[in-house]
C-alpha positions as a LaTeX table, in Angstrom:
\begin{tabular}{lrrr}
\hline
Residue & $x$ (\AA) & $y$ (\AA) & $z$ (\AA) \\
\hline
Unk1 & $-256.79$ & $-72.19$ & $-80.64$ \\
Unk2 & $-253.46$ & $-70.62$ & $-80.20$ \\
Unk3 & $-252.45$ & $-68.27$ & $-83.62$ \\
Unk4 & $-249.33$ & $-69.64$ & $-85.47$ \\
Unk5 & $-246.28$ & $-67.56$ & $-84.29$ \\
Unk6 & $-246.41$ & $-63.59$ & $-86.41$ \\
Unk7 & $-250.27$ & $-64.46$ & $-86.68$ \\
Unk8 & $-252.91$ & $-62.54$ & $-84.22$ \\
Unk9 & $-256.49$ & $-63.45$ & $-83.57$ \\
Unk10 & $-258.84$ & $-60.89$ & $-84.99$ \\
Unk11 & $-260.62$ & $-58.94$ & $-82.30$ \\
Unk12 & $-263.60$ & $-60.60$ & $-82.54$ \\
Unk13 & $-261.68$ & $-63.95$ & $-82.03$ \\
Unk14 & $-262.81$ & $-65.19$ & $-85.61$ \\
Unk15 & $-259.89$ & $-65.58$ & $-88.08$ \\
Unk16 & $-255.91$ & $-65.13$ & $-87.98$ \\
Unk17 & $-254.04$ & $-62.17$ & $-89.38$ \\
Unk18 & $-251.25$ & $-61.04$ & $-90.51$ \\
Unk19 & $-249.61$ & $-58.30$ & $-92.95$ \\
Unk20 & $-246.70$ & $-58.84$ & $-95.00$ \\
Unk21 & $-244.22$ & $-56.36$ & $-96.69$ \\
Unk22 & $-242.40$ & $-56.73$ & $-99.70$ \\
Unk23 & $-239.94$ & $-54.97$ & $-102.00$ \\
Unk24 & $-242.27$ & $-53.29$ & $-104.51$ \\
Unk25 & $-245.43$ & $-54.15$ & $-105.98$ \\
Unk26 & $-244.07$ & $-57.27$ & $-108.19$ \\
Unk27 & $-242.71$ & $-59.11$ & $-105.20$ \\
Unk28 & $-245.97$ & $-58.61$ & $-103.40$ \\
Unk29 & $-247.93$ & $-60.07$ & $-106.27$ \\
Unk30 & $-245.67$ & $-62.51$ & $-107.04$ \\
Unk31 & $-246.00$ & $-64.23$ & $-103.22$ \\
Unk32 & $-249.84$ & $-63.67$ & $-103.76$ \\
Unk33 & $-249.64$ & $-65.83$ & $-106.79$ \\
Unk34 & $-247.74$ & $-68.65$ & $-104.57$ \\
Unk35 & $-250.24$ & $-68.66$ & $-102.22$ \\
Unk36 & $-253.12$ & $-68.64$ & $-104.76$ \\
Unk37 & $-251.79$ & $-71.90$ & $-106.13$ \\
Unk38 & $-251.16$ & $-73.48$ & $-102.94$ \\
Unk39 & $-254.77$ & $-72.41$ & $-101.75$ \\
Unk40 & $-256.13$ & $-74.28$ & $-104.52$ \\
Unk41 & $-254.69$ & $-77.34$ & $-104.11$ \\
Unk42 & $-255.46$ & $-77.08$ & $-100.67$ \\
Unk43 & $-259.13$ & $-75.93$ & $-101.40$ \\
Unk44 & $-258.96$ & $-73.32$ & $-98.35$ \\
Unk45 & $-258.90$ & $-69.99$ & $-99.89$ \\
Unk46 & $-257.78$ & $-66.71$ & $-97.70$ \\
Unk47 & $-259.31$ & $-63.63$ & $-97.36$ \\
Unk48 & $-256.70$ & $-61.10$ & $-98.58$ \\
Unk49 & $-256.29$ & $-57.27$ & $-99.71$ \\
Unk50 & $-253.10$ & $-55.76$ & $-101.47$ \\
Unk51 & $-251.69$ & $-52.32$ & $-101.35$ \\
Unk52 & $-248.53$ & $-51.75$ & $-103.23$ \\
Unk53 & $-245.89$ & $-53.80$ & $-101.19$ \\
Unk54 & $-248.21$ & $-55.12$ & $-98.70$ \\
Unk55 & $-250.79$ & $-58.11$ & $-98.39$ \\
Unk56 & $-253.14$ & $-58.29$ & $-95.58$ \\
Unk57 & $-254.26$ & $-61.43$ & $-94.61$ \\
Unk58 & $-257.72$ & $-62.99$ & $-92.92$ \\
Unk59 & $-258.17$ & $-66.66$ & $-92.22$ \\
Unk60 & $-261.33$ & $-68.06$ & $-90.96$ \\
Unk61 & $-263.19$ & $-70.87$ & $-91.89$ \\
Unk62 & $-266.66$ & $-69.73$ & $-92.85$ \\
Unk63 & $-268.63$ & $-73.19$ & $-92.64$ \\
Unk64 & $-267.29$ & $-73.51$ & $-88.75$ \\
Unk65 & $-267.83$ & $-70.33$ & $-87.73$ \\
Unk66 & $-264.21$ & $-69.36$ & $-86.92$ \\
Unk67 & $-260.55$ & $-70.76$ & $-86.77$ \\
Unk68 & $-259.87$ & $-73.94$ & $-86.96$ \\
Unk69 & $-256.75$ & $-76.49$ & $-87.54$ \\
Unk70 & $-256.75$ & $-75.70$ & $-91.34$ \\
Unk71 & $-256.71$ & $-71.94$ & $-91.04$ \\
Unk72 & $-253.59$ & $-72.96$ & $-88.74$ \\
Unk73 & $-252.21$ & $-74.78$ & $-91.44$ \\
Unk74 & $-252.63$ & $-72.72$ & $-94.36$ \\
Unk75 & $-251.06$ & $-70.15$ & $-91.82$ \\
Unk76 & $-248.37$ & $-72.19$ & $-91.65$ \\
Unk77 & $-248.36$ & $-72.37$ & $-95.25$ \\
Unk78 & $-248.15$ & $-68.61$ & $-96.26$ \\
Unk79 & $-245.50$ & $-68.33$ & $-93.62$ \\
Unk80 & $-243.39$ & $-70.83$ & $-95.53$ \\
Unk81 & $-244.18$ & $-68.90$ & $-99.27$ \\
Unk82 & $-243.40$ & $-65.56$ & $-97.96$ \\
Unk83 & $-239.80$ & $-66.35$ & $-97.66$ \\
\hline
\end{tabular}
């Protein structure tokens, strides 16, 4: 599977990543709570670390072993909440 465009595949070709940078530590949190909501609803949750102004993302989907369509979408997703 192709990564969503400002998404990589991890080295070991297992989830999608991508890093974010915000303002200051409020912004950053405040896009992590978007996504937290949407993940819910969604039921797909991300793997994720924050540092200050940035969020690192990891998508995978543990149960298949790798990437599939609804790390894509949830991709997708987080692209469309960070702006």
């Amino acid at each position: 599977m192709d990564a969503p465009i400002g998404w990589k595949l991890s080295v070991d070709g297992n989830a999608l990543e991508r890093s974010y940078r915000f303002k200051d530590f409020a912004e950053a949190f405040a896009f992590l709570t978007r996504v937290a909501k949407h993940a819910e609803a969604v039921d797909h949750h991300p793997e994720f670390r924050s540092v200050w102004n940035r969020v690192d993302f990891r998508l995978t989907s543990h149960d298949k072993g790798g990437v599939t369509e609804r790390d894509a979408k949830l991709a997708e997703a987080i692209d469309r909440l960070a702006r």
